[in-house]
C-alpha positions in Angstrom: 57.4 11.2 13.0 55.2 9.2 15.0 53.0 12.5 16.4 53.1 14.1 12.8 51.7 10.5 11.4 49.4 10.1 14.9 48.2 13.9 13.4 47.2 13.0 10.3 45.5 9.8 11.3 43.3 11.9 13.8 43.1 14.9 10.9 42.6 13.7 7.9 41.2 10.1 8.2 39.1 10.6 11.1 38.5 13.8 12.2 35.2 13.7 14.8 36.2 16.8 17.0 38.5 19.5 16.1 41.8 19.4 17.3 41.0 16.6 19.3 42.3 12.9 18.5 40.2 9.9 19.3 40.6 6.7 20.4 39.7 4.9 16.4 42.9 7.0 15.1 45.1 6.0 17.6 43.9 2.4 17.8 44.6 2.3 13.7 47.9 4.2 14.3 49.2 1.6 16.7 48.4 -1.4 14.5 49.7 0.5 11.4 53.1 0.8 14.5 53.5 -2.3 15.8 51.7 -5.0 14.0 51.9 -3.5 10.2 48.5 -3.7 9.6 47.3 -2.0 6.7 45.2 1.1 7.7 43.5 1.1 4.0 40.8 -1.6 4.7 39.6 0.5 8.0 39.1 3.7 5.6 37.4 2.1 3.0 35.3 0.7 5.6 34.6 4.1 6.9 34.0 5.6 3.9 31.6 3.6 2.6 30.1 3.1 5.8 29.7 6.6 6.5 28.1 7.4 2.4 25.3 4.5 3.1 24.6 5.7 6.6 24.0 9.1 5.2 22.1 7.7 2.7 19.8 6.0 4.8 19.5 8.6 7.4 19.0 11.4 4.5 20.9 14.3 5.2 23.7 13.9 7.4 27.1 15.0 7.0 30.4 13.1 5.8 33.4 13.3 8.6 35.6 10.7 7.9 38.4 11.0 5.3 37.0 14.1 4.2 40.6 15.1 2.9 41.5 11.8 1.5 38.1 10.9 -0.3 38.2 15.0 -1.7 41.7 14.1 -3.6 40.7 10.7 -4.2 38.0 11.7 -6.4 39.5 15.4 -7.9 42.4 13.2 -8.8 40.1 11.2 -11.3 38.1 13.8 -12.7 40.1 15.7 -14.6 42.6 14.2 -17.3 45.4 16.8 -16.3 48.2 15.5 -13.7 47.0 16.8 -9.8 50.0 17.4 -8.0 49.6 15.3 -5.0 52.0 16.9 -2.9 50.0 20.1 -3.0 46.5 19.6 -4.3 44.7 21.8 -2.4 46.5 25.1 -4.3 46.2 22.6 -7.8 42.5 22.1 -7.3 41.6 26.0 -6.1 43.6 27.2 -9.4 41.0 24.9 -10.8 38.1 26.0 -9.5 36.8 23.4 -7.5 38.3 24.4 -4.0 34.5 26.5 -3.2 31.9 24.5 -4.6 28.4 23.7 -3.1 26.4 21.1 -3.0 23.6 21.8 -5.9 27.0 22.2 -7.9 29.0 19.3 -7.5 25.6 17.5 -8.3 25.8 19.1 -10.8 28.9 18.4 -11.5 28.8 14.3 -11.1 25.8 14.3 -13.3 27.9 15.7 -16.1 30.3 13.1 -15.8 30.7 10.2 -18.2 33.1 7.3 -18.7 35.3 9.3 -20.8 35.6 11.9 -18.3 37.1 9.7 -15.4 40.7 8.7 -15.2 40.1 5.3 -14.1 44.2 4.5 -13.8 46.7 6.7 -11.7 50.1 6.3 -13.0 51.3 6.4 -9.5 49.5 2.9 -8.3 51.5 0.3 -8.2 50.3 -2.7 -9.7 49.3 -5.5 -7.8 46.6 -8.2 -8.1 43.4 -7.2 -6.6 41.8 -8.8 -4.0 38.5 -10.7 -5.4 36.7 -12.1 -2.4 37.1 -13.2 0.7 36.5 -16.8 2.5 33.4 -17.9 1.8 31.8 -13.9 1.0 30.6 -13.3 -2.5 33.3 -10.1 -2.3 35.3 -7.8 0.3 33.3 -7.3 3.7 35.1 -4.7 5.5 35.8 -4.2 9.5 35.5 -0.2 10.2 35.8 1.7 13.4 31.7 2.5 13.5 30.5 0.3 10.4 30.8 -3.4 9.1 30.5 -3.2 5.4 31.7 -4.6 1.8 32.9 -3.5 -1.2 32.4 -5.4 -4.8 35.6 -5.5 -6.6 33.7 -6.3 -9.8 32.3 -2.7 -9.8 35.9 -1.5 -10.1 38.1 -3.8 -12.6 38.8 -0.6 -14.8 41.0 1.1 -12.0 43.3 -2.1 -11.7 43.4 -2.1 -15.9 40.7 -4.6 -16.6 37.9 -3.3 -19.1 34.1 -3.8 -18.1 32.6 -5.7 -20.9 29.3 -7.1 -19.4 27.1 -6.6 -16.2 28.2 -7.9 -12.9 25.9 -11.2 -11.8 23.6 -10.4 -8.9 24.8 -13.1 -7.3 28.3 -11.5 -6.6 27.2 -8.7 -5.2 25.5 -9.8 -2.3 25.6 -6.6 0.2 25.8 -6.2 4.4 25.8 -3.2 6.5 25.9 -3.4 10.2 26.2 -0.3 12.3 27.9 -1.2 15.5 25.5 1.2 17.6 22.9 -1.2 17.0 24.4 -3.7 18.3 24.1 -7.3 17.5 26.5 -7.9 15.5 29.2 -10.3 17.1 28.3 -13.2 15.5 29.0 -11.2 11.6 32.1 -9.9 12.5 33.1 -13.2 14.0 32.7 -14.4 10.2 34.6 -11.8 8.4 38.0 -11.9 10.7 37.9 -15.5 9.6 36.9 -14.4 5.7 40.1 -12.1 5.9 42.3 -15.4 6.7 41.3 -17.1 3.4 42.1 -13.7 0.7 41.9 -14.9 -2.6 44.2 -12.4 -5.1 44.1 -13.0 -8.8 44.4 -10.3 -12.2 41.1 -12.1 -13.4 38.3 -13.3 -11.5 38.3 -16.9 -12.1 34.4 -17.5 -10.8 32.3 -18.8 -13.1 29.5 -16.9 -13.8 30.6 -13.7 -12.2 29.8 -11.6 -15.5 27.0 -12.1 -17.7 27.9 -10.8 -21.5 24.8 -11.0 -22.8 24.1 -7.6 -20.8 25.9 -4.5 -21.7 27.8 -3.0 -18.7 26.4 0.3 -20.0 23.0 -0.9 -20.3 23.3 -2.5 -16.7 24.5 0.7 -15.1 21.8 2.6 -16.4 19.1 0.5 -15.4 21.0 1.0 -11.3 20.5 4.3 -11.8 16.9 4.1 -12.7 16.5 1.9 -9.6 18.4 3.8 -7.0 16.6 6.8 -8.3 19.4 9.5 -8.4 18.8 12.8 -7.7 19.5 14.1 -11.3 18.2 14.7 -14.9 18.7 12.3 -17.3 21.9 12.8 -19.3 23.0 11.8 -22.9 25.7 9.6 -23.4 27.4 8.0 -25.9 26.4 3.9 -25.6 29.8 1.8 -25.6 29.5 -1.3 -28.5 25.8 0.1 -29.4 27.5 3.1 -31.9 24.8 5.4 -30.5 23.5 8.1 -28.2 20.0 7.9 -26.2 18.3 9.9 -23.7 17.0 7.2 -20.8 14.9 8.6 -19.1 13.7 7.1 -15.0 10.5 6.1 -14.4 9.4 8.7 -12.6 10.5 11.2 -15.5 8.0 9.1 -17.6 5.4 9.1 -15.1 5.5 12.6 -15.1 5.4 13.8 -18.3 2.2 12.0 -18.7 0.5 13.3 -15.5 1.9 16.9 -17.7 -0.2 15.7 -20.8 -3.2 15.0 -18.8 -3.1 18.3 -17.2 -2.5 20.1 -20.4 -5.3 18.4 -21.6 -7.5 18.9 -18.6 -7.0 22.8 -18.7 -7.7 22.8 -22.0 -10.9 21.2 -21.6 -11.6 23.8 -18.1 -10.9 26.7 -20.4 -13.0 25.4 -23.0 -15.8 25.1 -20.4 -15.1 28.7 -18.9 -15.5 30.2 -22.6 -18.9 28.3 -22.9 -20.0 29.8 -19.4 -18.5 33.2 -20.1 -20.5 33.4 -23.2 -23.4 32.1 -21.4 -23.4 35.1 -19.1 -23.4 37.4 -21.7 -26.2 36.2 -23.2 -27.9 36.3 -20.0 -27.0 39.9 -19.4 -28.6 40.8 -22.7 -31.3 39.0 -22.2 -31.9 40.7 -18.6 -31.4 44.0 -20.1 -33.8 43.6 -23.1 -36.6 41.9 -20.1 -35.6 45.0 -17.8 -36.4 47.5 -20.5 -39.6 45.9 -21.7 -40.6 45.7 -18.4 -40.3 49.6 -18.0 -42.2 50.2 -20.8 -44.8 47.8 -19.4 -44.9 50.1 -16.6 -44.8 53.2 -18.2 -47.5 52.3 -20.6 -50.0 50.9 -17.5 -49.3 54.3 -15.6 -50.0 56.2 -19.0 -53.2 54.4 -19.0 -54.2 54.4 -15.8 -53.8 58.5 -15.8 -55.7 58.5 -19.3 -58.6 56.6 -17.4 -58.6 58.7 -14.7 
């Protein structure tokens, strides 16, 4: 048992080199072994470590929890029950086992709050953590990456509904990348955080949520912020009764760089018409100037033989 757990530690959680098991999985393994520490908090440090990293860096890949974060999300996408024990075989019978990239962002930009199963009926239920010590939220201790993670972005999968947007305050974010070094001092500060956990069903912070902004309304104005790579989708406005296309700034900004451009070839053809017609008239008038001229001629020569 403890090789086929060691295994999937190295496997699925943190697979760097294939078939090869590195020092982080078997460092988790043996607290997970002999001090029960929770591996959970070290994967959703990696996770989210390892999405902003990319982000940052632009274009590289996703190796940690590969597996895990691939069921973690299918499992929430669809409103059918995934079987968990196989969902591999489940997700290929739904078509989803050999997509690419352009698709699933495709994919995520089609989704929509009524698309996502937000609860799993096999999670327990347990109070949620809210913060830490004396941080705003959750900072997070992984094996590469120092990081947090805002529980008020995700009441609705513990059961709690998001009514308004999340204060700015609260969602104070850090990222430290141990390769850079200099970062002692802030991880001093969160192994102390994590001995002051403060578990409730409701935040009890004042000022946490601010309902005179609709969530909705909030997350849609992130999105024209962060500037995600997709076209701007309908969607059905909760408490407003209505749908709206929003578009991003740069959307705007470019539909009227189009109507200045339609407008400024309208105005070049325009001028090329005028020029076109100009050229014929000045071929006429060449031809009618070249003919007179050679009757000029002809009529001097006619002369000049008469005379002679």
């Amino acid at each position: 048992m403890d090789v086929l757990a060691l295994t999937m530690y190295g496997i699925v959680l943190f697979p760097r080199i294939e078939d090869f098991v590195d020092y982080t999985a078997i460092d988790v393994f043996v607290a997970r072994k002999t001090r029960s520490e929770n591996p959970v908090t070290v994967v959703l440090a990696e996770v989210y470590g390892t999405m902003s990293f990319c982000h940052e860096r632009k274009g590289k890949k996703i190796l940690c929890c590969v597996s895990a974060l691939y069921v973690w999300m299918t499992a929430r996408f669809f409103k059918g029950t995934v079987n968990i024990q196989r969902p591999s075989e489940d997700l290929s019978c739904r078509g989803l086992t050999n997509k690419e990239g352009s698709e699933w962002a495709r994919f995520f930009a089609s989704l929509n709050g009524g698309k996502i199963k937000w609860r799993l009926p096999w999670l327990e239920l347990k109070q949620p953590i809210q913060h830490c010590g004396r941080f705003p939220n959750v900072p997070l201790i992984g094996a590469r990456y120092g990081i947090n993670y805002n529980p008020l972005l995700v009441q609705r999968q513990f059961g709690y509904p998001m009514k308004g947007a999340p204060s700015l305050d609260y969602l104070t974010a850090f990222f430290i990348y141990y390769g850079d070094g200099h970062c002692t001092e802030m991880l001093r500060k969160v192994r102390s955080a994590w001995e002051n956990v403060m578990r409730a069903e409701k935040d009890l912070r004042l000022g946490v949520m601010d309902d005179k902004v609709n969530y909705h309304t909030w997350i849609w104005e992130r999105v024209k912020e962060i500037k995600l790579p997709f076209k701007p989708i309908v969607d059905q406005l909760a408490n407003e009764g209505r749908s709206q296309e929003l578009e991003s700034e740069e959307v705007k900004q470019l539909k009227i760089e189009m109507e200045e451009l339609r407008e400024k070839n309208a105005r070049l053809e325009k001028e090329l018409q005028t020029l076109r017609n100009d050229f014929v008239h000045m071929r006429n008038d060449k031809e009618e100037k070249a003919q007179a001229y050679e009757e000029i001629v002809k009529s001097q020569k006619a002369e000049r033989v008469y005379t002679f």
